[in-house]
N, C-alpha and C positions, 0 to 999 in steps of 0.2 A: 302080825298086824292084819286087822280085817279088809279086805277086797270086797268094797259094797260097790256095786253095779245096780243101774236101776232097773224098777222092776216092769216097771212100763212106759209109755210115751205120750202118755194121757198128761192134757193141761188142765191144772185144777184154779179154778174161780173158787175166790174168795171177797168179800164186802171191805170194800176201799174204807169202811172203817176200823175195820178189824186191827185188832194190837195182839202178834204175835210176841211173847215173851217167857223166855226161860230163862234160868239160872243154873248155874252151873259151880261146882267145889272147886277148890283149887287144883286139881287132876281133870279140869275138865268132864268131868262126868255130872249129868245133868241131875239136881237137885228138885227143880219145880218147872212145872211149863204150863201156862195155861190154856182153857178148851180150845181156843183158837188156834193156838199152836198145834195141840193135839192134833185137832181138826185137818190142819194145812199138813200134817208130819204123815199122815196116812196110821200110823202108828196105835195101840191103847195105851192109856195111859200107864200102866204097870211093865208095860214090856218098852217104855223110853226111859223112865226114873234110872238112872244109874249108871246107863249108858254113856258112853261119851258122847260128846258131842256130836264128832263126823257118825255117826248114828246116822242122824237125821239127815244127812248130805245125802243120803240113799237116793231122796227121791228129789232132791232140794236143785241138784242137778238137771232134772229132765224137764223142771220147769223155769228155770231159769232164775228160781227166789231161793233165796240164799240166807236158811236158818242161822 
């Protein structure tokens, strides 16, 4: 099991309209996420596809938003 720690303690600003949204298979592993999410995830998009979810808790943690 992966031990994701974050990797910094930087707060990331994002536009109060923005629609974070992924999708995920039934093994939780992410299927689609779109540029906002990208965006918010720190992540490319080819190195989050397939990942599980807690993936993106990496960094979801150190701001407080919670993919």
């Amino acid at each position: 099991m992966r031990n994701n720690q974050p990797v910094s303690q930087q707060e990331y600003q994002y536009p109060d309209d923005a629609t974070l949204m992924s999708t995920t298979d039934a093994s939780s592993h992410i299927t689609y996420a779109n540029d906002a999410f990208i965006d918010v995830s720190g992540f490319a998009s080819e190195d989050i596809i397939g990942q599980p979810v807690s993936y993106t808790h990496l960094r979801a943690h150190e701001t407080e938003l919670h993919l």
